[in-house]
DRENZA-175549 format. One record per residue (C-alpha): residue number from 0; x, y, z; chain; residue in three letters. Coordinates in steps of 0.05 Angstrom, whole numbers, padded with zeros to 5 digits. Layout:
// residues N
> NUM,X,Y,Z,A,ALA
...
//
This chain:
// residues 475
> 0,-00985,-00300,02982,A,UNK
> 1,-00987,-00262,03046,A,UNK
> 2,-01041,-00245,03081,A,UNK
> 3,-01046,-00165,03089,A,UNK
> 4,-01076,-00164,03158,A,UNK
> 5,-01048,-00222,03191,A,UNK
> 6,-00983,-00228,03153,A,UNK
> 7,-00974,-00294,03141,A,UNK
> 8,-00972,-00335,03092,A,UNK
> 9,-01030,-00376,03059,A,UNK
> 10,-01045,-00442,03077,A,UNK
> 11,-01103,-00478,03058,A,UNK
> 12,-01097,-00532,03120,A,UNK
> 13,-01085,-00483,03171,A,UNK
> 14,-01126,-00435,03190,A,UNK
> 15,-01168,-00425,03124,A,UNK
> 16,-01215,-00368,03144,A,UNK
> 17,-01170,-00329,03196,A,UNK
> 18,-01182,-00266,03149,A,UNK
> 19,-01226,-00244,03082,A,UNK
> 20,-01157,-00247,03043,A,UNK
> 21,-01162,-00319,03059,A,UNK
> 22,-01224,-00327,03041,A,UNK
> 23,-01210,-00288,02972,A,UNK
> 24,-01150,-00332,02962,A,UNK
> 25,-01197,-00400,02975,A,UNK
> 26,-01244,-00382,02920,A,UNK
> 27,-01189,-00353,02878,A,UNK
> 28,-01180,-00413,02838,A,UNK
> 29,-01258,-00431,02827,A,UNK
> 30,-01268,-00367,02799,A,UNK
> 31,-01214,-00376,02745,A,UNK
> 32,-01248,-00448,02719,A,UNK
> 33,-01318,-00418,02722,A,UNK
> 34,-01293,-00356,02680,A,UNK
> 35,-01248,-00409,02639,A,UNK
> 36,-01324,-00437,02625,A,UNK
> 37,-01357,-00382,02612,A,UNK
> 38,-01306,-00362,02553,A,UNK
> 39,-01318,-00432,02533,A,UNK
> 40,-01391,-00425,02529,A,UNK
> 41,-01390,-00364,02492,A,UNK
> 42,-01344,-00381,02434,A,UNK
> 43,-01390,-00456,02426,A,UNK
> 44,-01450,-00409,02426,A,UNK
> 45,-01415,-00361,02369,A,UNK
> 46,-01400,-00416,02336,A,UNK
> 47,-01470,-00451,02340,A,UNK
> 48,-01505,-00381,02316,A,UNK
> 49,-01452,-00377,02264,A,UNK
> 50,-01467,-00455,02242,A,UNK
> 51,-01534,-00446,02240,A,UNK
> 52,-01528,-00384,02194,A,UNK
> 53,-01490,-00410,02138,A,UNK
> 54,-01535,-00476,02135,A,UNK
> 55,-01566,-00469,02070,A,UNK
> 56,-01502,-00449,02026,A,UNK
> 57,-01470,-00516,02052,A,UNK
> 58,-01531,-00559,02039,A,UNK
> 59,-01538,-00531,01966,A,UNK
> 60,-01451,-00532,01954,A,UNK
> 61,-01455,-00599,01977,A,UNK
> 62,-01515,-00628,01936,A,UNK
> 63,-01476,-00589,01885,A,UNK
> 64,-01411,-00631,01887,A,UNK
> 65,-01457,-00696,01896,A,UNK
> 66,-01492,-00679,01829,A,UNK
> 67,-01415,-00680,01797,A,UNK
> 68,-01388,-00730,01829,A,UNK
> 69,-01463,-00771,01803,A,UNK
> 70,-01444,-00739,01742,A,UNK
> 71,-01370,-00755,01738,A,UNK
> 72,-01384,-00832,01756,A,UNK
> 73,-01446,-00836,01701,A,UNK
> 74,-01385,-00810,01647,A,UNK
> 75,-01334,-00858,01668,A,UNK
> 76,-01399,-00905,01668,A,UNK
> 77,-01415,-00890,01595,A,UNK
> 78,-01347,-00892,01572,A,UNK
> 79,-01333,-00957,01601,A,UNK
> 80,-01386,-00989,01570,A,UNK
> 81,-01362,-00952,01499,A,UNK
> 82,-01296,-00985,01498,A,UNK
> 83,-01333,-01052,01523,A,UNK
> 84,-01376,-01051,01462,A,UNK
> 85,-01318,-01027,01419,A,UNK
> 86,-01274,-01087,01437,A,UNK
> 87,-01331,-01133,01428,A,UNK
> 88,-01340,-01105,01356,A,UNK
> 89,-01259,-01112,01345,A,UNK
> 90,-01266,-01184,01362,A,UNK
> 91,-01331,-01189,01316,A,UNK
> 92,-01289,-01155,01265,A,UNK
> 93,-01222,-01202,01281,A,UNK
> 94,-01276,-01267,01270,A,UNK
> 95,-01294,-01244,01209,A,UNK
> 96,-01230,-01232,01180,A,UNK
> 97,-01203,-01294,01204,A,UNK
> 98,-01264,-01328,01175,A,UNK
> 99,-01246,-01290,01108,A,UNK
> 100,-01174,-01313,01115,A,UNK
> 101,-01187,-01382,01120,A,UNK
> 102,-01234,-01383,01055,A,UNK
> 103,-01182,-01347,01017,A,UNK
> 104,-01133,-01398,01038,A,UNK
> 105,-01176,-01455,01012,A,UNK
> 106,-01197,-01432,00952,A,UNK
> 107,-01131,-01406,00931,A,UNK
> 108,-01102,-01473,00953,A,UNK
> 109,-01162,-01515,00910,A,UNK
> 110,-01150,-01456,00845,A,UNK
> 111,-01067,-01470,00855,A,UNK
> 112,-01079,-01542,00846,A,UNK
> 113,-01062,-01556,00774,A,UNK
> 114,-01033,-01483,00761,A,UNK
> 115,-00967,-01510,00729,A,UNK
> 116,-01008,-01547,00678,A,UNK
> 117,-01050,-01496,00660,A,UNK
> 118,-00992,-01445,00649,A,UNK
> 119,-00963,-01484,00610,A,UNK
> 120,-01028,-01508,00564,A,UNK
> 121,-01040,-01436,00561,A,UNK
> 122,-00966,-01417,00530,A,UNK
> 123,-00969,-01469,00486,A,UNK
> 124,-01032,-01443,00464,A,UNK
> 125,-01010,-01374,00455,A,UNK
> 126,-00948,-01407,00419,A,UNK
> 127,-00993,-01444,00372,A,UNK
> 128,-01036,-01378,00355,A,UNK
> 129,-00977,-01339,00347,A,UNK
> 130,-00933,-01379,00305,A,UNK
> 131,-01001,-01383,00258,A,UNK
> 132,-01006,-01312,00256,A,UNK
> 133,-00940,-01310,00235,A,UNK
> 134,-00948,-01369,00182,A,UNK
> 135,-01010,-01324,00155,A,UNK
> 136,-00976,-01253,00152,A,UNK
> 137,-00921,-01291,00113,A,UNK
> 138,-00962,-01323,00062,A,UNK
> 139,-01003,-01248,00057,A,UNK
> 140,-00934,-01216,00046,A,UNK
> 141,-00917,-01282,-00015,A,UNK
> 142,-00986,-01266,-00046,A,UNK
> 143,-00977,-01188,-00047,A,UNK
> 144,-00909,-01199,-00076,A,UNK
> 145,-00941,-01245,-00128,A,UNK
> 146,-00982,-01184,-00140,A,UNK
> 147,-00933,-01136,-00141,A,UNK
> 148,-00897,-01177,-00188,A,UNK
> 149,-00949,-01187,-00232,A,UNK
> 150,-00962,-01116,-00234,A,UNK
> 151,-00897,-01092,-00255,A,UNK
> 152,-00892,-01147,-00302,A,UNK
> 153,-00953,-01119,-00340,A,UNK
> 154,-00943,-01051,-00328,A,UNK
> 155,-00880,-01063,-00363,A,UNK
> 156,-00904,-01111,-00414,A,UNK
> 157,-00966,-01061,-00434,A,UNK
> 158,-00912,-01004,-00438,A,UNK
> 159,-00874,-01039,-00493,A,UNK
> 160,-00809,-01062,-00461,A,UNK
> 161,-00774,-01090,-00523,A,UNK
> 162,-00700,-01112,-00536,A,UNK
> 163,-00673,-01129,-00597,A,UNK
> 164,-00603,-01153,-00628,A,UNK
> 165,-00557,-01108,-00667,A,UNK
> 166,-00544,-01133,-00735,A,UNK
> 167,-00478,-01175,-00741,A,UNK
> 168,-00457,-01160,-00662,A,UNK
> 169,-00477,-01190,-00597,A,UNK
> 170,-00513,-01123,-00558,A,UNK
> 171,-00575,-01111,-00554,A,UNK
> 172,-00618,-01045,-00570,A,UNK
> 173,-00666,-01030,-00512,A,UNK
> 174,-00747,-00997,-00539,A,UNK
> 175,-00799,-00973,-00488,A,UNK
> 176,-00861,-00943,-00519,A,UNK
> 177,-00834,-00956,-00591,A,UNK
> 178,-00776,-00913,-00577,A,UNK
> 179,-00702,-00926,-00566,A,UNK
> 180,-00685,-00930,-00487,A,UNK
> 181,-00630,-00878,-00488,A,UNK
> 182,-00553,-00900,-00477,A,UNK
> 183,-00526,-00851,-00426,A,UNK
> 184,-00450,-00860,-00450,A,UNK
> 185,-00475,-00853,-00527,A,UNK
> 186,-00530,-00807,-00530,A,UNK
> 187,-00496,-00750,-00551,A,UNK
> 188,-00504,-00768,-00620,A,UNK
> 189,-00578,-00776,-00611,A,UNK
> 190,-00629,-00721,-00612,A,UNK
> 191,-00661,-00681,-00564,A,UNK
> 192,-00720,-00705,-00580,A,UNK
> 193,-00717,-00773,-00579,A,UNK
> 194,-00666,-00762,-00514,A,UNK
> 195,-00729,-00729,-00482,A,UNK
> 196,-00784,-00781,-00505,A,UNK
> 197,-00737,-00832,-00474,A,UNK
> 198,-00724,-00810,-00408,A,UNK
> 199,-00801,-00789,-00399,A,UNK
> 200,-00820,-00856,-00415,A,UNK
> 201,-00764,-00893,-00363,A,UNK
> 202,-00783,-00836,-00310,A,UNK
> 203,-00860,-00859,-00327,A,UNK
> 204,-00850,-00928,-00320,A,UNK
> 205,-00799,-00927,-00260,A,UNK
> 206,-00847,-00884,-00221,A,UNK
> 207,-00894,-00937,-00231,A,UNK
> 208,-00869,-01004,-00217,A,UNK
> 209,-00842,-00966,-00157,A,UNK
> 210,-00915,-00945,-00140,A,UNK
> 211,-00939,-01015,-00148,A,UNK
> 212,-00881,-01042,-00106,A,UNK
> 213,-00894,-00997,-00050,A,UNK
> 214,-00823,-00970,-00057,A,UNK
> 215,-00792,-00906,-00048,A,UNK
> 216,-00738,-00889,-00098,A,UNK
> 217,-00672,-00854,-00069,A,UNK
> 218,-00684,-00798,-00118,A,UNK
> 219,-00743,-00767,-00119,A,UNK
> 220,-00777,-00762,-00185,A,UNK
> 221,-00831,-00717,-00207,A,UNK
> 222,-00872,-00730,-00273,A,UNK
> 223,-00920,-00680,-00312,A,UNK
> 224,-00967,-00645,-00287,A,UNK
> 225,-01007,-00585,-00285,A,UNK
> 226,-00965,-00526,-00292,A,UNK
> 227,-00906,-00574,-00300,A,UNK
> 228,-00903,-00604,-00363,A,UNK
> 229,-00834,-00651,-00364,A,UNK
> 230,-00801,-00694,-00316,A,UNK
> 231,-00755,-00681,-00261,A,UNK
> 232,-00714,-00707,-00215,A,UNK
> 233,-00689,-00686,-00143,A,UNK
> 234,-00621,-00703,-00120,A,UNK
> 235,-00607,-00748,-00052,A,UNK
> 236,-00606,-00701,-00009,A,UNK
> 237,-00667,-00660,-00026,A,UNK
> 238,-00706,-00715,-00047,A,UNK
> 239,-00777,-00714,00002,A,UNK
> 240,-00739,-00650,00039,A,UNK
> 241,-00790,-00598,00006,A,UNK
> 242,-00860,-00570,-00012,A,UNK
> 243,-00886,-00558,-00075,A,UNK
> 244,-00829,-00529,-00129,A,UNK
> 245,-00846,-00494,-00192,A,UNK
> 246,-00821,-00519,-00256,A,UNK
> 247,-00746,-00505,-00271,A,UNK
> 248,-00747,-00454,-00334,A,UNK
> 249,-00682,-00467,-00387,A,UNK
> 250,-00676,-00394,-00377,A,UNK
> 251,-00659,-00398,-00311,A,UNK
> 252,-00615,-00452,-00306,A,UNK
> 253,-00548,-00412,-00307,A,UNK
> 254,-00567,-00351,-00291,A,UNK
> 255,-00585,-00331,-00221,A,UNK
> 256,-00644,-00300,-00184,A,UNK
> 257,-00658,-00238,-00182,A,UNK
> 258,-00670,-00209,-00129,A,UNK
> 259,-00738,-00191,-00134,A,UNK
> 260,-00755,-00254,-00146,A,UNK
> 261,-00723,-00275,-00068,A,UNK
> 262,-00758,-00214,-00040,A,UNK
> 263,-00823,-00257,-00063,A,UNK
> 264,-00798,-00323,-00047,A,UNK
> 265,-00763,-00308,00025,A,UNK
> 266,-00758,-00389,00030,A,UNK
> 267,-00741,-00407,-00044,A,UNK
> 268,-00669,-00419,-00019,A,UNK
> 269,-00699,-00471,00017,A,UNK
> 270,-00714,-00504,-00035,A,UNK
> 271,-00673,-00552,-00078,A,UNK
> 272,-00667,-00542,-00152,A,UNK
> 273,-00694,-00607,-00190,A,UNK
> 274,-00648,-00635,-00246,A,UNK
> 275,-00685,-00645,-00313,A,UNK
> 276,-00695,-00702,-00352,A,UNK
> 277,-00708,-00663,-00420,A,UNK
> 278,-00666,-00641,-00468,A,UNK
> 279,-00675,-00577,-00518,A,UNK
> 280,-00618,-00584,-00551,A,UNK
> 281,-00559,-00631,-00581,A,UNK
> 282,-00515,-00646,-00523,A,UNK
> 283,-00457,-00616,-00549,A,UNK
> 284,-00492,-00562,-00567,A,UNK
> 285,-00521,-00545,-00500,A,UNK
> 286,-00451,-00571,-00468,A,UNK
> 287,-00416,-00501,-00500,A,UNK
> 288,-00480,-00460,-00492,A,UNK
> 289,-00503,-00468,-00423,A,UNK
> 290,-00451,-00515,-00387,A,UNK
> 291,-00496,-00510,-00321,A,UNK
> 292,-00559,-00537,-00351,A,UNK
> 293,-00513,-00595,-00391,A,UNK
> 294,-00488,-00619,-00321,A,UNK
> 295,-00562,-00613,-00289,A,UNK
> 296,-00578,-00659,-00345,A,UNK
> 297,-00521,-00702,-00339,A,UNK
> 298,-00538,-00712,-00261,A,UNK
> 299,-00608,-00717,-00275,A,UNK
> 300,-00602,-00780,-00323,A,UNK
> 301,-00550,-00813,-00280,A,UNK
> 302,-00591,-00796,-00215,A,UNK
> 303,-00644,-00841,-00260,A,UNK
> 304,-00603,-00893,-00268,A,UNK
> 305,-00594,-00901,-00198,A,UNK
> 306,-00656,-00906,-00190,A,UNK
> 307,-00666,-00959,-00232,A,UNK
> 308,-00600,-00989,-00209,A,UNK
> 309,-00626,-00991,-00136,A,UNK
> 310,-00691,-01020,-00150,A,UNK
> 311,-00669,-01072,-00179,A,UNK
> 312,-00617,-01085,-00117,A,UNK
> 313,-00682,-01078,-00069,A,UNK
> 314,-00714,-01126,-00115,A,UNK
> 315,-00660,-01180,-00123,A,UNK
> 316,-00651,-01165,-00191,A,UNK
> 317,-00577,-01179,-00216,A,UNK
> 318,-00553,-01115,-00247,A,UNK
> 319,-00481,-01143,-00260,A,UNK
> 320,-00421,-01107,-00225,A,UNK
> 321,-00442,-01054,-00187,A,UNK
> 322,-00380,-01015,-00197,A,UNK
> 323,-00383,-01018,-00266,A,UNK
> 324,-00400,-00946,-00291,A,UNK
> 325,-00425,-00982,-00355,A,UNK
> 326,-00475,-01026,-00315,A,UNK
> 327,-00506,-00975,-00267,A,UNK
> 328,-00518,-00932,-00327,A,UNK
> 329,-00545,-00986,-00375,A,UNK
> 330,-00618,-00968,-00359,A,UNK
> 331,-00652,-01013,-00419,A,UNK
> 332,-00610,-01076,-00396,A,UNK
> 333,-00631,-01062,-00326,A,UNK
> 334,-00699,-01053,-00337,A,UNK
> 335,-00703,-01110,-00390,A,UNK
> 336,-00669,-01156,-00333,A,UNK
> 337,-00730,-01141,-00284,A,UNK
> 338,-00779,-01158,-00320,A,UNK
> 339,-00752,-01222,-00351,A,UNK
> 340,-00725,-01233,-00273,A,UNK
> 341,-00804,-01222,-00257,A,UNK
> 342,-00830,-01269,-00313,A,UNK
> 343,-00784,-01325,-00310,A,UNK
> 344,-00791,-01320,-00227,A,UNK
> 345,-00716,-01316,-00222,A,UNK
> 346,-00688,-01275,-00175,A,UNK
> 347,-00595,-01275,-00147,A,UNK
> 348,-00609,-01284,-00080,A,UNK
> 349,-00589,-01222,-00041,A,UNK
> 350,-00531,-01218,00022,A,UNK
> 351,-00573,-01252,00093,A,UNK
> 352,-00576,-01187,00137,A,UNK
> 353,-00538,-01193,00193,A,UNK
> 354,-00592,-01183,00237,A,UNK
> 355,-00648,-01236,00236,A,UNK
> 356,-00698,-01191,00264,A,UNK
> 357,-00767,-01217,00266,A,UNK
> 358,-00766,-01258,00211,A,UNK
> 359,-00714,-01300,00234,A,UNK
> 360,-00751,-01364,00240,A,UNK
> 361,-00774,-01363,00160,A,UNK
> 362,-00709,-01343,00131,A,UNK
> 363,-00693,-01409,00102,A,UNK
> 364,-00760,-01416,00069,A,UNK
> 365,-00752,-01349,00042,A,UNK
> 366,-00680,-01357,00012,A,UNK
> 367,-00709,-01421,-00022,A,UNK
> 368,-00764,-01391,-00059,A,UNK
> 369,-00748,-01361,-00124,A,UNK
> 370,-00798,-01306,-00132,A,UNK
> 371,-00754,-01244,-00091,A,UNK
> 372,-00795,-01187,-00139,A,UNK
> 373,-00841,-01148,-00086,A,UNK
> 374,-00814,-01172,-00033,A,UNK
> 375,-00780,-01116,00006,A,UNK
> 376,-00818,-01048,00008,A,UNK
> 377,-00844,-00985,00044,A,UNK
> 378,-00905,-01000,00043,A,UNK
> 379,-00915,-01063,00087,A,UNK
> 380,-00885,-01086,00151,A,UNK
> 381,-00857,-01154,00129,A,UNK
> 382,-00799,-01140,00096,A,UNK
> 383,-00799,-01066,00111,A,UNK
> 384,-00741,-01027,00078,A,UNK
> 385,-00743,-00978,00136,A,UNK
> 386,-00734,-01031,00190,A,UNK
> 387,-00668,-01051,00221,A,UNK
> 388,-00673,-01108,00173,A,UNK
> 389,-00683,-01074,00110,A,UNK
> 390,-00629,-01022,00130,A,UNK
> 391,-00585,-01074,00136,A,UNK
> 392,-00598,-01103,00067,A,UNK
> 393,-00602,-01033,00034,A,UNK
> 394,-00529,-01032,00061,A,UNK
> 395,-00506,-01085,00024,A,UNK
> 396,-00520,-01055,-00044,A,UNK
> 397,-00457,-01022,-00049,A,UNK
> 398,-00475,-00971,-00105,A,UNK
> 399,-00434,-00924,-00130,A,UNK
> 400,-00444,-00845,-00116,A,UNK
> 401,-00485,-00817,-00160,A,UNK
> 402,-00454,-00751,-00162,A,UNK
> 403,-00391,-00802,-00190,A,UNK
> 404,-00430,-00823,-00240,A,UNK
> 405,-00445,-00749,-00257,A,UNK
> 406,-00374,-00734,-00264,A,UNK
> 407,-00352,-00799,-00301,A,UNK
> 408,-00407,-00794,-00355,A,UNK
> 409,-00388,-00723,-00361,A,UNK
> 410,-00311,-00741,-00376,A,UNK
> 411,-00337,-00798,-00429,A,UNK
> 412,-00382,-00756,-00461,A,UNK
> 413,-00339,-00692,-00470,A,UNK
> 414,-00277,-00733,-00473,A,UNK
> 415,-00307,-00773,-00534,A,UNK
> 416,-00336,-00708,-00568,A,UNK
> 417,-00267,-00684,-00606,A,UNK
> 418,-00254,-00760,-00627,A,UNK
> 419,-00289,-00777,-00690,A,UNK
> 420,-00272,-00724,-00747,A,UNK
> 421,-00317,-00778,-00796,A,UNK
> 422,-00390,-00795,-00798,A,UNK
> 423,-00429,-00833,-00836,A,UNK
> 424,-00486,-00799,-00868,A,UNK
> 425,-00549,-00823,-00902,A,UNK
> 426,-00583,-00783,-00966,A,UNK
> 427,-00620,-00733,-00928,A,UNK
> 428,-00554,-00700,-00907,A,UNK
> 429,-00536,-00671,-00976,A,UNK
> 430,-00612,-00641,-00985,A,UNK
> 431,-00612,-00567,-00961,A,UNK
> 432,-00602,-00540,-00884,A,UNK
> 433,-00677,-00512,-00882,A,UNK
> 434,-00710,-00581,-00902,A,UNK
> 435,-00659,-00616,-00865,A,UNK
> 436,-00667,-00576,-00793,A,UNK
> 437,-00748,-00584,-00805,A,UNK
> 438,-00754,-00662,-00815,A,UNK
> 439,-00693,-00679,-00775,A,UNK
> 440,-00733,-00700,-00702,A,UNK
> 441,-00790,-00727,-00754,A,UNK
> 442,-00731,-00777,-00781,A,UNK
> 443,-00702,-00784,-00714,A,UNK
> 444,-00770,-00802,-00684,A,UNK
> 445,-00790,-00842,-00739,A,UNK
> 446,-00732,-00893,-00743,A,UNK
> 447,-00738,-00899,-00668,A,UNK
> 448,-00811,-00911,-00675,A,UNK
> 449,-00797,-00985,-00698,A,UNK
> 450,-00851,-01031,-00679,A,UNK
> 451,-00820,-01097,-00654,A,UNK
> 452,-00860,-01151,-00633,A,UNK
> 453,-00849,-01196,-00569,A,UNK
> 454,-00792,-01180,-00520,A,UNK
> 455,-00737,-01203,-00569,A,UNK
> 456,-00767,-01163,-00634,A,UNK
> 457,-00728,-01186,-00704,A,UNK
> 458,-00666,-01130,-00717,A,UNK
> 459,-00668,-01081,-00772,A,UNK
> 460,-00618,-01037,-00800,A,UNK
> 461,-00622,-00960,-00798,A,UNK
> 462,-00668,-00937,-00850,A,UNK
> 463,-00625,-00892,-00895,A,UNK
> 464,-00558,-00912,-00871,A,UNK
> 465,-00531,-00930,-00951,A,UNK
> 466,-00450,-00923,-00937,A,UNK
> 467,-00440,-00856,-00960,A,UNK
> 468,-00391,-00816,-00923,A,UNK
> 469,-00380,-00748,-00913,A,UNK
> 470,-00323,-00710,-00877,A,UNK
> 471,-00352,-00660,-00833,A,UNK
> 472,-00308,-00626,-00791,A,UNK
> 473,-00330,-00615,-00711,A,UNK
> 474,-00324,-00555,-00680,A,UNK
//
C-alpha cells in the first residue's frame, strides 16, 4: 500500500521505518496472528468451561450404556449356555432312543424266531376247538330232536291217535280222543258236534307237538281260554300281525259292525277276523243260513290242514302228493303218518338246500341218519327255519294255497250236497222228531266214542246201521 506521507510504496527491505505508516504496515501482520490466537484461546476456553460443566451427565450415561452392554453380553451369555445344555440333553435323549431301538430290534428278532410255527400250531388249534364245538352243538341238536321226537310221539300216543280199517274196504278211519278225526271232503254228513269235538282235539294236539318242536305254524292257531271258549284260527297273512282279539260271536259273522261299536274300537279294523274251527250247525244247514260263517269255517278247517300239511313237510314226514287236494286235506292220515314216521324212526329225506350254509360240512351225516322228526325248528339255531337255510328248505315244500283249498272243498262239498236223493237210515229215524232232535249228538257222539285199542284198533260196524232205507227228499 502507499505510504500517505511519503507516497511510496511499501517495501519491507527498503527503507522500513521512513514513516509511522510503515511502521503500522510492519506490525500489521503480527497483529492479525496474535488476534487469530486470541479467538483461538477463547473458543478452547468456552469449550473447556463447557466440558467441565456437563461432566457428571456423561460419566453416569456412560456407566449407563456399560451396565447394558454388561447386561446384554450376560443374556447372550445365559442363552448360550441354554441351547448348550439343550443339545447335550437331545443327544442324551438320541442315546437313549437309539439304545431303546436296538433292544427292540433284538427282542423282536429273538420273539420272530419260530413265529411261522407257532401261527400255524395256534390255527390248528383253533381248528381243532372249533370243529369240536361244532361236533358237540350237532350231537346237542340229534339229542334235542330225539326229545322232541319222543315228545310228540307221546303227546300223540297219550292223546289217543288211533286208526282203524273200514269193514270189507282198504281205508282207514282216523280217532283222536275216542272220536272220529273229521274228513274235510265228507263231513257234511256228520254233526256239528262231533265236527267241533274233532277239530278242537287236532287244533289241541297240533298246537302241541308244534310247541314241543319249537315250531311256528303258518297259521296261527288260538285254543280256549278265558273269555274264549273254542278254537280259532288266523289266516296267513294275519297270523302273529295282532294283539289280543275277542272271540268271534256267530252273530256277527255276516253281519257288520256297527258303528258304535268302531267308535269304541278306533283300531278294530286293524285287526284280522279269526276263522273258527266250530260248528253250530249241519253244514248244509249253515251253508243256506249264513253263507259267510260256512266259508269262515270252510277256510278255517282247510287253513288246519295246512297246518298239519306243513309240519309234516318241516318234519320230513311224507304226506303223499302235495297237489293232491285229497292229501293236504286228509288230516287223520297225516297225523297218523307222523307219529308212526316218529316211532318207526323213518323219515323221506327232504330236497338238499341249495345253500350249504353252516352246516355244510355235516350234511352227509345228516342225510344218512333216519331220525329227521325235530330236526328243523324256530326255536334253536341248528337247523333254524328262519335262516337262509331253512328258508330255502321251507321253499321246497311246494304246498298248495290255502285259500285254493278253501275254494275247492267248497265246490266238493256244495257240489256233492244235491247228489244223493237216498240214505240209509237206522231205527231211530222212524221214532218221533222231538226224541230224535234230543238224542241225535248223544248217538252221534256215542258211536264216535269207540274205544279202540293200539294204533290199528279191530273195525266195527255202525251201531244201528240194519239196511233199512228210507227216501227222504233234500231240500
Amino acid at each position: 500500500m502507499d505510504c500517505d506521507i511519503c507516497h511510496r510504496g511499501h517495501d519491507p527491505q527498503r527503507l522500513p521505518f521512513l514513516c509511522a505508516v510503515d511502521a503500522r504496515n510492519q506490525v500489521y501482520d503480527a497483529r492479525l496472528k496474535n488476534l487469530h490466537l486470541l479467538i483461538e484461546n477463547d473458543t478452547l476456553q468456552a469449550q473447556i468451561a463447557k466440558a467441565s460443566a456437563d461432566g457428571p451427565a456423561t460419566a453416569d450415561l456412560t456407566l449407563a450404556h456399560q451396565r447394558l452392554a454388561e447386561d446384554r453380553a450376560d443374556q447372550i451369555l445365559a442363552a448360550a449356555d441354554k441351547l448348550r445344555t439343550e443339545i447335550q440333553a437331545a443327544r442324551d435323549e438320541i442315546k437313549t432312543r437309539r439304545a431303546a431301538l436296538a433292544r427292540r430290534r433284538s427282542d423282536l428278532s429273538s420273539v420272530s424266531t419260530g413265529l411261522a410255527d407257532r401261527r400255524a400250531r395256534q390255527q390248528h388249534e383253533v381248528e381243532k376247538s372249533t370243529q369240536m364245538l361244532r361236533f358237540r352243538w350237532s350231537q346237542g341238536a340229534e339229542e334235542m330232536a330225539q326229545t322232541r321226537a319222543f315228545l310228540c310221539t307221546e303227546a300223540l300216543r297219550l292223546y289217543g291217535l288211533k286208526r282203524t280199517r273200514k269193514s270189507n274196504t282198504s281205508r282207514y278211519d282216523y280217532q283222536i280222543g275216542k272220536v272220529p278225526i273229521v274228513d274235510l271232503t265228507s263231513m257234511d254228513s256228520l254233526a256239528p258236534e262231533v265236527i267241533s269235538t274233532s277239530l278242537a282235539h287236532v287244533a289241541h294236539i297240533v298246537m302241541l307237538v308244534s310247541h314241543y318242536l319249537a315250531v311256528r305254524l303258518p297259521a296261527e292257531i288260538t285254543l280256549p281260554h278265558r273269555d274264549y271258549p273254542r278254537p280259532t284260527i288266523f289266516n296267513l297273512p294275519g297270523s302273529y300281525q295282532h294283539g289280543p282279539v275277542a272271540f268271534p260271536s256267530s252273530s256277527s259273522s255276516s253281519a257288520p259292525m256297527s258303528s258304535s261299536a268302531q267308535i269304541r274300537d278306533p283300531e278294530s279294523h286293524h285287526v284280522p277276523r279269526p276263522r273258527p274251527l266250530y260248528v253250530d250247525k249241519p253244514l248244509p244247514q249253515l251253508s243256506k243260513e249264513d253263507p259267510a260263517m260256512y266259508s269262515f269255517f270252510l277256510e278255517g278247517v282247510t287253513l288246519l290242514a295246512y297246518d298239519i300239511a306243513w309240519l309234516c313237510s318241516c318234519q320230513g314226514v311224507s304226506i303223499g302228493d302235495k297237489g293232491s287236494f285229497e292229501d293236504m286235506c286228509h288230516m287223520g292220515r297225516n297225523l297218523y303218518n307222523f307219529v308212526l314216521a316218529s316211532q318207526l324212526q323213518g323219515y323221506v329225506q327232504p330236497a338238499k338246500p341249495a345253500n350249504n350254509g353252516s352246516h355244510g360240512e355235516d350234511n352227509n351225516s345228516v342225510e344218512s341218519r333216519s331220525n329227521w322228526i325235530g330236526r328243523y325248528s324256530h326255536g334253536t339255531t341248528y337247523y333254524y327255519l328262519g335262516g337262509v337255510e331253512g328258508t330255502d328248505f321251507i321253499r321246497t315244500f311246494k304246498l298248495p294255497s290255502p285259500m285254493k283249498l278253501a275254494d275247492k272243498l267248497k265246490k266238493k262239498l256244495l257240489g256233492d250236497a244235491p247228489g244223493a236223493d237216498w240214505e240209509v237210515l237206522d231205527d231211530d229215524a222212524w221214532k218221533p222228531d222231538d226224541v230224535t232232535n234230543a238224542d241225535a249228538g248223544v248217538r252221534a257222539l256215542s258211536g264216535a266214542f269207540a274205544d279202540k285199542k293200539g294204533l290199528e284198533g279191530p273195525s266195527s260196524p255202525r251201531a244201528g246201521t240194519n239196511g233199512w232205507t228210507k227216501v227222504k227228499h233234500r231240500p
